[in-house]
C-alpha positions as MATLAB code, in Angstrom:
seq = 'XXXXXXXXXXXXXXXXXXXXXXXXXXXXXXXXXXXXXXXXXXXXXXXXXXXXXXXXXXXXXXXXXXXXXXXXXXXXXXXXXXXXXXXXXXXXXXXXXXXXXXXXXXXXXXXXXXXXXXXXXXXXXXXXXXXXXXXXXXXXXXXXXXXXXXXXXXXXXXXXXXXXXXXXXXXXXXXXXXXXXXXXXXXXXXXXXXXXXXXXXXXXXXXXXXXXXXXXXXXXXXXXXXXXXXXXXXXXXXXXXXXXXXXXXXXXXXXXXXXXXXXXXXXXXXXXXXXXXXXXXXXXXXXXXXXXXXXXXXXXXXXXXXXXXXXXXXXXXXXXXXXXXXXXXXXXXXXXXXXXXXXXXXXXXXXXXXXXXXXXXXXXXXXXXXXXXXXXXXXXXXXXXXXXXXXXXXXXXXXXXXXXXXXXXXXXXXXXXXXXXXXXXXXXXXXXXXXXXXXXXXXXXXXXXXXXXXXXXXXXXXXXXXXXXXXXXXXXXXXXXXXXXXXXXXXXX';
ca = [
      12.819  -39.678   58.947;
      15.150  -38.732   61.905;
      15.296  -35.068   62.491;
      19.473  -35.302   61.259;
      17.936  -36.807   58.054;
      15.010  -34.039   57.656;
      17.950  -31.672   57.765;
      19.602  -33.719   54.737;
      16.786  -33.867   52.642;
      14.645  -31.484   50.091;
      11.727  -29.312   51.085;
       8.973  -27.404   49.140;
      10.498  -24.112   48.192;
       7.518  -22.786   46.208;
       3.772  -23.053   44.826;
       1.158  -22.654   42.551;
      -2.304  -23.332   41.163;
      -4.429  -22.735   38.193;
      -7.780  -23.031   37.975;
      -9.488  -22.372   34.604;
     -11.712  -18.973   34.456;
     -15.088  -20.948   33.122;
     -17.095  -22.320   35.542;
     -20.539  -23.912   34.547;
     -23.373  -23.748   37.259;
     -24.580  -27.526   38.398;
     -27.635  -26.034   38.168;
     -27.431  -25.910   34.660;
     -26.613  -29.265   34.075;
     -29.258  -30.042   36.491;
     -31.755  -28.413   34.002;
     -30.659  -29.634   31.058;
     -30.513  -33.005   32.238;
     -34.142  -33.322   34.212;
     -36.091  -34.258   31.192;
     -34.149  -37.736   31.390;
     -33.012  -37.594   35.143;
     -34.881  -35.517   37.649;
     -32.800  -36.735   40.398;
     -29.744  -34.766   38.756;
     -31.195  -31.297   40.408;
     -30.259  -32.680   44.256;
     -26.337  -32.104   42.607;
     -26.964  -28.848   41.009;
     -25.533  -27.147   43.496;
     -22.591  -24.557   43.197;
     -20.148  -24.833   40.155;
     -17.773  -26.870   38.637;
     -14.708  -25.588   36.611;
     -13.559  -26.548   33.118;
     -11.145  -25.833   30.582;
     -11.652  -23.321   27.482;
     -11.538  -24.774   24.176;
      -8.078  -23.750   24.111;
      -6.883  -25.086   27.118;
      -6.097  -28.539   28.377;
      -3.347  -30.367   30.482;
      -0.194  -28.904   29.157;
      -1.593  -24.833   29.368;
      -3.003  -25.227   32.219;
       0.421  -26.817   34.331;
       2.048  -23.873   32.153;
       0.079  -21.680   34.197;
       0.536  -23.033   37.474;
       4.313  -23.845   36.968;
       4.511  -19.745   35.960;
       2.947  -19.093   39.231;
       5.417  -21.106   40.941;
       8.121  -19.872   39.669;
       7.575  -16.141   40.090;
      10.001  -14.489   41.952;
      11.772  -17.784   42.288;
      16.095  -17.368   42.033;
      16.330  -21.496   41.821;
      17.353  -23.150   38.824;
      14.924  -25.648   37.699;
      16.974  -29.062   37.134;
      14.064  -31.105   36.004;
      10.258  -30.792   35.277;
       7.924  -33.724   36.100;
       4.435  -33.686   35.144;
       1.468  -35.982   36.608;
      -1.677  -36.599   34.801;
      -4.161  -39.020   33.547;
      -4.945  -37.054   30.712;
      -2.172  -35.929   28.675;
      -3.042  -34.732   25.393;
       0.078  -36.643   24.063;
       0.909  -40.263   24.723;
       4.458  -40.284   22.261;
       5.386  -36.652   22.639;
       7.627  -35.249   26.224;
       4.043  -33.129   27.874;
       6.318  -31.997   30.203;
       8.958  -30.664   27.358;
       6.898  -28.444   25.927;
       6.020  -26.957   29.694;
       9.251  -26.951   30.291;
      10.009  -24.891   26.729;
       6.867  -22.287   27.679;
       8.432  -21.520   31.242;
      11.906  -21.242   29.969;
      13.456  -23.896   31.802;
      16.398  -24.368   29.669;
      17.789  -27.158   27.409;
      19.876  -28.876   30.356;
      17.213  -30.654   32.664;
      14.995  -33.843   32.998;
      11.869  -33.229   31.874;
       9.396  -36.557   32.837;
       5.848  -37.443   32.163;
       4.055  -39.571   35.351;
       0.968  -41.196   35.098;
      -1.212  -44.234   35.693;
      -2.737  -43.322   38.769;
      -4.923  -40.445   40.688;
      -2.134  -40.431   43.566;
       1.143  -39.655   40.622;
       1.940  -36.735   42.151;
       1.781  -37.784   45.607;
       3.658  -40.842   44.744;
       6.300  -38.293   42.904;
       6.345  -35.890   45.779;
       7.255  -38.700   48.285;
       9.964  -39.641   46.099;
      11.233  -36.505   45.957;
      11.459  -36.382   49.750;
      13.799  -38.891   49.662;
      16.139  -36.511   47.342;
      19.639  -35.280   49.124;
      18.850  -31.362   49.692;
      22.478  -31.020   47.318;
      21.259  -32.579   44.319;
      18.830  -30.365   42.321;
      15.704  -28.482   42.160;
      12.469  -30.100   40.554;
       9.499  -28.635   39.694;
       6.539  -31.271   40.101;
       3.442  -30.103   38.323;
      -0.102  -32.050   38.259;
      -2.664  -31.250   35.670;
      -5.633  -33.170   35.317;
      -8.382  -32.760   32.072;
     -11.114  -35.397   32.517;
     -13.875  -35.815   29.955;
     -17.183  -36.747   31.244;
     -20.072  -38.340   29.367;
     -23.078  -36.453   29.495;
     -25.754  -37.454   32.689;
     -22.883  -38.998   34.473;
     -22.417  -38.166   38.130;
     -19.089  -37.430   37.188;
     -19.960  -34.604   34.805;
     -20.827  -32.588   38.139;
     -18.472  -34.148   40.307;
     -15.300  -33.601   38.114;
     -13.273  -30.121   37.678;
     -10.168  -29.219   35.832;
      -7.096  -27.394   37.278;
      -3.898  -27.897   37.544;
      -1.198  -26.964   40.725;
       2.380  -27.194   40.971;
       5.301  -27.264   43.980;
       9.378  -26.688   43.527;
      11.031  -29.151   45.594;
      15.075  -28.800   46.687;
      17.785  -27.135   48.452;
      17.577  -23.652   49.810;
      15.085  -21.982   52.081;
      12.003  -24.346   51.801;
       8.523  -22.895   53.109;
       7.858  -26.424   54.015;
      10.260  -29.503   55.510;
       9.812  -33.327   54.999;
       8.814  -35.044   57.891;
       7.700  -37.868   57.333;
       6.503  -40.181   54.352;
       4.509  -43.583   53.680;
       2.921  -45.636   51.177;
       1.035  -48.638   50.274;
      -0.240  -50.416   46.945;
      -3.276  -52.055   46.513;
      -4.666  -52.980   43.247;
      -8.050  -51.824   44.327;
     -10.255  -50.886   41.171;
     -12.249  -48.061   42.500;
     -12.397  -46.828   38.759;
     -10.599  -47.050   35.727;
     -10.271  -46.006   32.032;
      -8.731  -48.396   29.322;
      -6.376  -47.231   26.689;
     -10.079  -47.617   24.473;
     -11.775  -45.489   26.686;
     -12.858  -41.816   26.773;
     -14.282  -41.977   29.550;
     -13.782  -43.398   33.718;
     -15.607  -45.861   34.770;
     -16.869  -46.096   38.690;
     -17.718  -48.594   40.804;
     -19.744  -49.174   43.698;
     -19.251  -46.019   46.247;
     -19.404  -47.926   49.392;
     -17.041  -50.766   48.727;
     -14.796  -47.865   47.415;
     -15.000  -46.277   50.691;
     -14.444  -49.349   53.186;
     -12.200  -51.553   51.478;
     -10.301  -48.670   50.047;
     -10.005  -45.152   52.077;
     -10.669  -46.608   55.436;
      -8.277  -48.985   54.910;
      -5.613  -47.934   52.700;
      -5.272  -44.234   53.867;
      -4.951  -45.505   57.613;
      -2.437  -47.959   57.055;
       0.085  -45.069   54.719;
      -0.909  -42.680   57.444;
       0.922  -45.397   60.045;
       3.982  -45.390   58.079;
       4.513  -41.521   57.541;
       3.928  -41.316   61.253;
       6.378  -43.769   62.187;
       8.643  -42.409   59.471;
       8.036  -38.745   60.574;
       8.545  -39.498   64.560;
       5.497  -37.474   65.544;
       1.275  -38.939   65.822;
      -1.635  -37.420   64.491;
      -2.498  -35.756   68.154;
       0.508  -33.352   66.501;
      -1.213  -32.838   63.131;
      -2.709  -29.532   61.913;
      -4.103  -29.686   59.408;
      -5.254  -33.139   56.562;
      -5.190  -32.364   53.062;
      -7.647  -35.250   51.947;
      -8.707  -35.550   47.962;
     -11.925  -36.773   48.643;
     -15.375  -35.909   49.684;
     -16.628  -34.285   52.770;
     -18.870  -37.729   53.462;
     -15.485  -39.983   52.776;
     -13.442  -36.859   55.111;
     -16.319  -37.547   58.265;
     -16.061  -41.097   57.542;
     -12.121  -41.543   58.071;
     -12.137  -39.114   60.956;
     -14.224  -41.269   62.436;
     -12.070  -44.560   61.594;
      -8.970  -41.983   62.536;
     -10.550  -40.948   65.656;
      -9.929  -37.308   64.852;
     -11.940  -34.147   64.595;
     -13.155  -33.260   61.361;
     -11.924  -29.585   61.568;
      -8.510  -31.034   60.786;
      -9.491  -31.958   57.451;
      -9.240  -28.880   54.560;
     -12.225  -27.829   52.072;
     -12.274  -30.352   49.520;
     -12.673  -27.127   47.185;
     -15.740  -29.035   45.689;
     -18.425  -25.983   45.843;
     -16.215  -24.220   43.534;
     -13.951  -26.384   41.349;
     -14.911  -30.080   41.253;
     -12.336  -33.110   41.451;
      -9.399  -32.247   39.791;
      -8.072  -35.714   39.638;
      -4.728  -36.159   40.045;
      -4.313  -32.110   40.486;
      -6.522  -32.564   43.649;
      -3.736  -33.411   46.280;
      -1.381  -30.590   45.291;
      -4.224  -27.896   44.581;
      -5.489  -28.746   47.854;
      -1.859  -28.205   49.170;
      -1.801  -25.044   47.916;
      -4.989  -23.902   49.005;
      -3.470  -25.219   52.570;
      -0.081  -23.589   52.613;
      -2.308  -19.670   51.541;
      -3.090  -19.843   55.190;
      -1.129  -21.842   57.324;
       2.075  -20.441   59.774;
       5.176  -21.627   60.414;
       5.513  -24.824   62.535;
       2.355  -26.394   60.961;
       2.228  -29.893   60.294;
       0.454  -30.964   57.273;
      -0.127  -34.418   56.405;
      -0.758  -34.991   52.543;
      -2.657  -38.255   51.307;
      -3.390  -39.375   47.497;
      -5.501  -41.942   47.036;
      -5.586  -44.881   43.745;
      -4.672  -48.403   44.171;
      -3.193  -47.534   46.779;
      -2.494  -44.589   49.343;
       0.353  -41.811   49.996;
       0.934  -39.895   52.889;
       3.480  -37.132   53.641;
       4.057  -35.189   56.569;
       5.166  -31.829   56.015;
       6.054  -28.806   58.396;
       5.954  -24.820   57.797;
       9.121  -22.707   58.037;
       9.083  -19.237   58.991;
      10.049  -18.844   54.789;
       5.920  -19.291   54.032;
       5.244  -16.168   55.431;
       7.666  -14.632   52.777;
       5.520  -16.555   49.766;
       1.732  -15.824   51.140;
       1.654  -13.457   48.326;
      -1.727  -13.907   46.692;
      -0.605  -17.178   44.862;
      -2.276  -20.229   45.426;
      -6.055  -21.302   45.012;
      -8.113  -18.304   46.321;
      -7.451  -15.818   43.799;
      -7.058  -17.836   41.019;
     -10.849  -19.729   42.285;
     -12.326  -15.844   42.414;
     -11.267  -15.319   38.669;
     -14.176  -17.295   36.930;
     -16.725  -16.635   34.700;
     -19.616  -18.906   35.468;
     -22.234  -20.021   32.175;
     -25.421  -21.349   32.565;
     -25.676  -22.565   29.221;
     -25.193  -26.352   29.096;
     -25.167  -26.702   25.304;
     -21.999  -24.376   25.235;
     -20.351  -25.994   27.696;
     -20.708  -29.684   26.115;
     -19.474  -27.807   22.741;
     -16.614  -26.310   24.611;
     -15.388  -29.660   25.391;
     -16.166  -31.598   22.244;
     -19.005  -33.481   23.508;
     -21.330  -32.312   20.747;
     -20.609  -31.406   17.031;
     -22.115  -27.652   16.263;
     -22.454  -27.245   12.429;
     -20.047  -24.152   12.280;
     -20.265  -24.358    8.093;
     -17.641  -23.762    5.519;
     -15.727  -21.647    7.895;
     -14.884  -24.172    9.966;
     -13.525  -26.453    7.037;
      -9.648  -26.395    6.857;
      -6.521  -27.807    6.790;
      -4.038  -27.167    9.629;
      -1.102  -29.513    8.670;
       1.570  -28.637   10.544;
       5.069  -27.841    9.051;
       7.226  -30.299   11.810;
      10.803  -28.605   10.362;
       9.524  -25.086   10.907;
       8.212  -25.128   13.985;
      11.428  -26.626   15.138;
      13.566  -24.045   13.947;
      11.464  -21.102   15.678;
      10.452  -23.055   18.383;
      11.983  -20.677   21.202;
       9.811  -17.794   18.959;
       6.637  -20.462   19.769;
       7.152  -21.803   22.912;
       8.849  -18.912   24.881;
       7.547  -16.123   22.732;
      11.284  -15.482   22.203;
      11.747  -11.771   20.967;
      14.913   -9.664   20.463;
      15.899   -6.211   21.920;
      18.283   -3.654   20.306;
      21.428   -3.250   21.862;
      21.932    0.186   20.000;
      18.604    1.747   20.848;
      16.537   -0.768   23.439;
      13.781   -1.167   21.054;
      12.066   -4.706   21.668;
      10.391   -6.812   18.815;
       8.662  -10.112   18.068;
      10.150  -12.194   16.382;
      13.966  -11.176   16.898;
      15.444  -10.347   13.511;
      18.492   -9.728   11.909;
      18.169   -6.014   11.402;
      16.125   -3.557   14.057;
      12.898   -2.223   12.898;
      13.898    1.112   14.802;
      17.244    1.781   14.054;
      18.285   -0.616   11.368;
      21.429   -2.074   13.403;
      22.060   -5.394   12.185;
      22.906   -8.488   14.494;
      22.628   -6.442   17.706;
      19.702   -8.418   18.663;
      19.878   -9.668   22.528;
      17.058  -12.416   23.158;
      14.213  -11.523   25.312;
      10.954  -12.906   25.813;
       7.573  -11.290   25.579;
       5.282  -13.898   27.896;
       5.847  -12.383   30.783;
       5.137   -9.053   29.812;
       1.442   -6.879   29.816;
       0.507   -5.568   27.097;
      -1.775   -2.872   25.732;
      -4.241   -3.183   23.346;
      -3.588   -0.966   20.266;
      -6.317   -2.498   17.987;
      -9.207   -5.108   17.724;
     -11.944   -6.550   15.806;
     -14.831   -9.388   17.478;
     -15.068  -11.543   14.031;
     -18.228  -13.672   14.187;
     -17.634  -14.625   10.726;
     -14.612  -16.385   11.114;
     -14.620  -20.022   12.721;
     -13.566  -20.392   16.485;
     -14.952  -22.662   19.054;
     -15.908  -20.053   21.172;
     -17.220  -16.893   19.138;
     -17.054  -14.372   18.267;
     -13.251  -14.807   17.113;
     -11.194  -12.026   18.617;
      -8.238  -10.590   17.055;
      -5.937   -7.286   17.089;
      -2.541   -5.685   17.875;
      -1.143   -5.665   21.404;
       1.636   -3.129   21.949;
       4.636   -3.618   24.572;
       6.838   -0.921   25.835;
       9.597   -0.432   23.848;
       8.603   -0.836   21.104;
       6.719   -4.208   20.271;
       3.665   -4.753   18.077;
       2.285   -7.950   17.387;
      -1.150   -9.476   15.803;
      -2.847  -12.177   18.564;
      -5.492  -13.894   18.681;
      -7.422  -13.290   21.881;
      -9.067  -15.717   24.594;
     -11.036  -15.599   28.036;
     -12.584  -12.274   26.961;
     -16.420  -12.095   26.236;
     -17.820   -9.974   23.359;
     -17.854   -6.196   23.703;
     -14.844   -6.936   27.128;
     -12.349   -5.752   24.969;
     -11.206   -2.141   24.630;
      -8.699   -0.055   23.257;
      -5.980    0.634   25.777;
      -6.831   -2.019   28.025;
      -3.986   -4.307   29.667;
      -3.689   -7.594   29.170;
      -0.950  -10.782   30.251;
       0.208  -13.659   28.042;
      -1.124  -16.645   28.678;
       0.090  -20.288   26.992;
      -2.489  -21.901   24.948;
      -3.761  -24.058   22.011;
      -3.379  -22.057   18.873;
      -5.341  -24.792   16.347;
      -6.295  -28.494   16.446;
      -4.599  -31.022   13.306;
      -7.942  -33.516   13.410;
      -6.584  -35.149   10.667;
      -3.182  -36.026   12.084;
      -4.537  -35.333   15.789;
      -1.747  -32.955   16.899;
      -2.190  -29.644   18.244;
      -0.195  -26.629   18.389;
       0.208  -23.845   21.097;
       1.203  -19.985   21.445;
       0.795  -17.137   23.243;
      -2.304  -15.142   23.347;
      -3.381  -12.011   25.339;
      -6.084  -12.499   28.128;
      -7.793  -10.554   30.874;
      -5.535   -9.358   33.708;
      -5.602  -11.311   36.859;
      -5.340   -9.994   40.232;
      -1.767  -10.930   40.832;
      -0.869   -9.595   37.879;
      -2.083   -5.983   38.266;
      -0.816   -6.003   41.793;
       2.928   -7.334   40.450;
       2.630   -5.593   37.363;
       3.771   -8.468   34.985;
       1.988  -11.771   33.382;
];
C-alpha cells in the first residue's frame, strides 16, 4: 500500500482478549498419564487453559468482543467470527454474539472458518476496506477437543480475542498486507472427526513455515513499502523452536518475535494470531511496526503501525490481566469431565429433559440474549424482565429498555446445592440485587465452594445455561461471576 492509500483505508480502532479462568497444570496430565506414557512428564510443564463446562466458542468471543467494545463510541456495522469449532454448523454463531453485545438488528453478522489463519485471512481483507464504509468487529474463538494422551491435550488452549476495524482514530494503521495458499496438510479434522489429526513435525516446519511464511512476508513488505530491518516487533502463532527456526531462515534476531503465550495458555488455534496481537499492542508505542502472520494451507502477513491513539487504550485490556485471572486444578479426572471426555455417573439428578420452546425464546430473546430489563420512567426503579406495570410504583407502560449485563451486582442471597445436578458442583444459586431496584434468581459460575458471600460483587458474564442432548442444541444466559480486575477498577461488567 502507498502511504496516500494507507490514509484511505481502515485501521484497528480497538481490542480484546479472553482467556478462560481454569487452567489445568501439565503436570497433572503428566501424572495421570505416566502409567501408559512416561515420556508425557518432559511436557508437564506450566499450564494450559480451558473452557468451563459452560463455556465454549460463542461465550467466550462474547467476552472478548465486550472487552473490545468498552468505552468504544463506534457503531458496529457487522460482526465476523473465525473459528474451527463452532458449536453450531446451521445456526448464525456470530448472531447470537452479536445479540449478547447489543449490536443491533441492522448489521452483517458472518461466520469464517476452514482454516487456523481465518482471522488473519479476514483481517487482511478488511485492510483493503475504504476507511468510509463501516466498522467491523472481527472476533476469533477457538474450542479444540483433545483426545486423551495426545500431545495436543498439553499443547492446545482455549481463548478467544477480538479487534474493531474502520474509520476514526485507529490505534493501529495498515501498512502493508500479503498472502499465499498452499494446500499443505499439516493437520486436519473431517466433518466425522472430533478430533485433529497431525502430521509429521518436521516436514510441517520446512515445507510449510519456512517456506510459506517467508514468501507472504515478501508480499506485505513489498505491499507495505518498508523491509523487515524496519520491523518491531513479529507476532508468530507458533512455537518458540518453529520462531528460532524462521529467524534463522529470516535472518533476524529472535527478540523480534513475541511470547508465544504457551507457558500460560496453550495454542488457541485460530484465536492465536489475534490474542497474540493483543498481548502485542498492551505494550507497544506509537510508531511501532508489527507484522502479523497466520499460518494453515497457506500463510498471512500484515504489517501494521501504532498511532499515538494506543496510548489512550493501554487500559488494562488485553491478555495480561485476563491470563492472571485463572484458577489452576490439578485434578485430571475433573478436567476430562469438564470437557466431556469422560461420562461421571451423576444419577437420577442428572436425568432430564431440556426441550427447548423455539417460539418462546424468540419472543424474549432481547430478555435472553441482552438481559434486556426495563426502568421506570415515573420513579427510576430498574427490573428484570421489563413489564407492563412497575413493581415499585405500579405505572403502567412507562417502561424504558435497559439492560442488566453490564451491570455489578450484589449478592443478596445464596445456597451451594450439591444435590442438584451440574457439571461442576456444587450447583450454586441465589438472588443478585442491582441498584435501583433489581432482584433476580441466577445461577452462578467460576466461583468455588464456600467463594461466595453475602454482599459480595459480582459482573455478568454470557454463558451456556443447559445442554438439549437429545436435539443437540444449547441455550445461553447471563450468570453472575467473580469480579475481574478491570471490572473493579471501571466499576462495571
Amino acid at each position: 500500500m502507498s502511504e496516500a492509500t494507507n490514509e484511505a483505508t481502515t485501521g484497528i480502532l480497538s481490542f480484546g482478549a479472553y482467556i478462560p479462568r481454569l487452567r489445568i497444570a501439565r503436570s497433572a496430565i503428566a501424572d495421570g498419564l505416566a502409567w501408559a506414557m512416561p515420556g508425557a512428564r518432559s511436557m508437564g510443564k506450566g499450564e494450559r487453559a480451558f473452557a468451563n463446562w459452560d463455556e465454549d466458542v460463542i461465550t467466550m468471543a462474547a467476552e472478548a468482543g465486550r472487552e473490545c467494545l468498552r468505552g468504544s463510541a463506534a457503531t458496529v456495522n457487522a460482526v465476523q467470527l473465525a473459528s474451527t469449532t463452532f458449536p453450531f454448523l446451521d445456526r448464525s454463531n456470530s448472531g447470537v454474539v452479536a445479540d449478547a453485545l447489543q449490536c443491533g438488528k441492522t448489521l452483517r453478522t458472518e461466520d469464517l472458518a476452514g482454516s487456523r489463519r481465518a482471522a488473519t485471512s479476514a483481517l487482511a481483507r478488511l485492510a483493503l476496506t475504504p476507511a468510509a464504509a463501516e466498522s467491523t468487529l472481527l472476533i476469533a474463538s477457538e474450542c479444540r477437543e483433545t483426545r486423551p494422551g495426545s500431545p495436543a491435550e498439553m499443547a492446545y488452549g482455549h481463548a478467544a480475542a477480538a479487534v474493531l476495524v474502520g474509520a476514526g482514530e485507529p490505534i493501529a494503521k495498515f501498512r502493508g498486507i500479503g498472502s499465499v495458499h498452499a494446500d499443505l496438510v499439516d493437520q486436519y479434522r473431517s466433518a466425522e472427526g472430533e478430533f485433529d489429526y497431525a502430521l509429521e513435525e518436521r516436514w510441517v516446519r520446512e515445507e510449510g513455515y519456512f517456506k510459506l511464511i517467508p514468501a507472504a512476508i515478501s508480499a506485505a513488505m513489498e505491499n507495505a513499502g518498508t523491509n523487515l530491518g524496519e520491523i518491531h516487533r513479529i507476532v508468530l502463532p507458533a512455537s518458540a523452536a518453529v520462531a528460532r527456526g524462521l529467524a534463522r531462515v529470516l535472518k533476524v534476531g529472535t527478540e523480534l518475535f513475541t511470547d508465544p503465550l504457551a507457558a500460560g495458555c496453550g495454542d488457541c488455534g485460530v484465536a492465536h494470531p489475534l490474542l497474540m496481537l493483543a498481548s502485542a499492542l498492551e505494550s507497544a508505542v506509537p510508531g511501532e511496526q508489527i507484522l502479523v502472520l497466520g499460518f494453515g494451507q497457506g500463510a498471512d502477513a500484515i504489517v501494521l503501525e501504532t498511532t499515538p491513539a494506543l496510548a489512550k487504550l493501554q487500559d488494562g485490556r488485553g491478555v495480561a490481566r485476563t491470563l492472571a485471572d485463572k484458577r489452576v486444578i490439578d485434578n485430571y479426572t475433573m478436567f476430562l469431565s469438564l470437557r466431556n471426555q469422560i461420562a461421571i455417573d451423576f444419577g437420577m439428578r442428572a436425568e432430564r429433559d431440556n426441550r427447548t420452546a423455539m417460539s418462546a425464546m424468540y419472543r424474549k430473546r432481547d430478555d435472553i440474549s441482552a438481559m434486556m430489563g426495563g426502568r421506570c420512567r415515573e420513579c427510576n426503579t430498574l427490573q428484570f424482565p421489563h413489564a407492563a406495570i412497575c413493581v415499585a410504583c405500579g405505572a403502567r407502560d412507562a417502561q424504558t429498555p435497559e439492560s442488566l449485563s453490564g451491570l455489578t451486582g450484589r449478592v443478596k442471597s445464596y445456597t451451594e446445592d450439591w444435590m442438584a445436578y451440574t457439571p461442576h458442583p456444587p450447583y450454586i444459586y441465589g438472588n443478585v440485587e442491582f441498584v435501583d431496584g433489581a432482584n433476580i434468581m441466577l445461577e452462578f459460575t467460576d466461583f468455588e465452594a464456600g467463594q461466595v458471600e453475602v454482599g459480595r460483587e459480582v459482573r455478568m458474564v454470557f454463558r451456556v445455561k443447559d445442554y438439549d442432548h437429545k436435539r443437540n442444541f444449547r441455550r445461553y444466559f447471563w450468570k453472575p461471576a467473580p469480579l475481574t480486575a478491570t471490572t473493579e477498577e471501571t466499576g462495571n461488567g
